[in-house]
C-alpha positions in Angstrom: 115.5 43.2 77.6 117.0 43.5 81.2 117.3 46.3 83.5 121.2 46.4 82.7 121.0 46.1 79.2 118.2 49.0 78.9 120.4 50.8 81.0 123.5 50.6 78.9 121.4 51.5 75.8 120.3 54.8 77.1 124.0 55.5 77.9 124.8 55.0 74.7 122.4 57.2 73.3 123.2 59.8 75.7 127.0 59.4 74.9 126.8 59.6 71.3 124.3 63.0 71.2 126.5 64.3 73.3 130.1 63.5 71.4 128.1 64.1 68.7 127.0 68.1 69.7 130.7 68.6 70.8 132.2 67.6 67.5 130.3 69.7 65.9 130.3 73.1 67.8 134.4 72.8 67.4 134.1 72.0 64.0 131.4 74.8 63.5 134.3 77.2 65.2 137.0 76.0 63.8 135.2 75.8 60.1 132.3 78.3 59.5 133.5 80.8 61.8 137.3 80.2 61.5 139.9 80.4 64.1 140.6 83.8 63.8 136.7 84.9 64.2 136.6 82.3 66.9 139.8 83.8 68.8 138.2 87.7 67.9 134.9 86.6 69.4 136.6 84.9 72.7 138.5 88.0 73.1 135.6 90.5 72.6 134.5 88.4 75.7 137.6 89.5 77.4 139.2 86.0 77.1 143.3 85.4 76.2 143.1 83.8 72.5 144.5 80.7 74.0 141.3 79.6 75.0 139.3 79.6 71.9 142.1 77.4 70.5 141.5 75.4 74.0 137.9 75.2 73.9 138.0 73.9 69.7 141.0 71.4 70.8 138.4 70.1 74.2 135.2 70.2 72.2 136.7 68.1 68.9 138.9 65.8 70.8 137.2 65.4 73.5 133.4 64.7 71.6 135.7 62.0 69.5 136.6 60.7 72.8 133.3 60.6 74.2 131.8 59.1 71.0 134.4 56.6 71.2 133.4 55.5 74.5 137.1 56.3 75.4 137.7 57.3 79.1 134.0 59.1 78.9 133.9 59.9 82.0 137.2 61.7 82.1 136.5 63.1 78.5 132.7 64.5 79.9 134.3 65.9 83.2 136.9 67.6 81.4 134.1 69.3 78.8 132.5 70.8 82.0 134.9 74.1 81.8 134.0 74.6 78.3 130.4 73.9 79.0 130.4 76.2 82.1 132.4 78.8 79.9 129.1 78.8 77.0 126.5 78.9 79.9 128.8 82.1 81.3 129.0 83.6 77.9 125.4 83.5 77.0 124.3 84.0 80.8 123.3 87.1 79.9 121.0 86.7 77.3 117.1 85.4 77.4 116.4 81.9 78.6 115.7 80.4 75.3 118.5 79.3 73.2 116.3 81.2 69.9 117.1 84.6 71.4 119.2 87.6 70.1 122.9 86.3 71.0 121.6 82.6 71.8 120.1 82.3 75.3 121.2 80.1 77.8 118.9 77.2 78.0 121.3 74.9 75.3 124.8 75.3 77.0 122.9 74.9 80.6 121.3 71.3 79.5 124.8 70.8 77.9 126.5 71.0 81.4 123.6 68.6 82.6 124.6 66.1 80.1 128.2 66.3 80.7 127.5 65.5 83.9 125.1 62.5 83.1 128.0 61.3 80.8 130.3 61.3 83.8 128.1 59.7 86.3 126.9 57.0 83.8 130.3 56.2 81.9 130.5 54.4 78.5 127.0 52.1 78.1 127.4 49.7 75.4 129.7 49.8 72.5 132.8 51.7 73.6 136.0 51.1 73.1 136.9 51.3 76.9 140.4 52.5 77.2 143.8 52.6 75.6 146.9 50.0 77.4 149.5 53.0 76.7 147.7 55.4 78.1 145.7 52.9 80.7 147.7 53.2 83.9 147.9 57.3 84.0 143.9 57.5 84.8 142.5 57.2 87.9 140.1 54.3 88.1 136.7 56.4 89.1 137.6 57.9 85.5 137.7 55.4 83.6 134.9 54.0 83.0 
């Protein structure tokens, strides 16, 4: 196997565990928790309700995205509010993720693999891009 091909591999594992977890933390929000205990727990945190429905929309459509392969780049760089959000919420709490409240260990390697997404693009297997939508993303993005 080539350097090229083991490359594109490991981005491919690295984008699909990371669609992957973002699917399922807006489905876990949206479906355990609810929307209203999602929006009632973003506001305890002294957040407009607005962005719990923001953060489920970025974290469903945009893991899809990324699991797709589908502008990944763009998709990962536009998880890193959300990301940066968790890492703020839980900021306060012990290091490991185990701890009372969750600690902050999970959303910080989340941010670090948003940002591996990003710098690595699709790897193998994607879909790429969309021709309708093509021509409104900058090139850097979208690969």
């Amino acid at each position: 196997m080539s350097q090229v091909q083991s490359t594109n591999y490991g981005a491919l594992v690295i984008r699909l565990s990371f669609g992957t977890i973002l699917v399922a933390h807006g489905l876990l929000k949206l479906m355990v928790f609810t929307m209203a205990g999602t929006v009632a727990y973003f506001e305890s945190l002294g957040l407009p309700a607005i962005t719990a429905y923001l953060t489920v929309f970025g974290e469903i459509a945009g893991g899809s995205a990324i699991l797709l392969g589908l502008y990944t780049r763009l998709a990962a760089l536009l998880s890193l509010p959300i990301l940066i959000g968790a890492l703020w919420a839980h900021s306060g709490n012990a290091w490991v993720f185990s701890s009372e409240g969750g600690g902050w260990e999970f959303p910080l390697l989340l941010v670090i693999l948003a940002v591996g997404v990003a710098l690595q693009g699709n790897g193998t297997f994607a879909v790429g891009k969309l021709s309708f939508i093509d021509s409104f993303i900058p090139q850097p993005l979208k690969g």
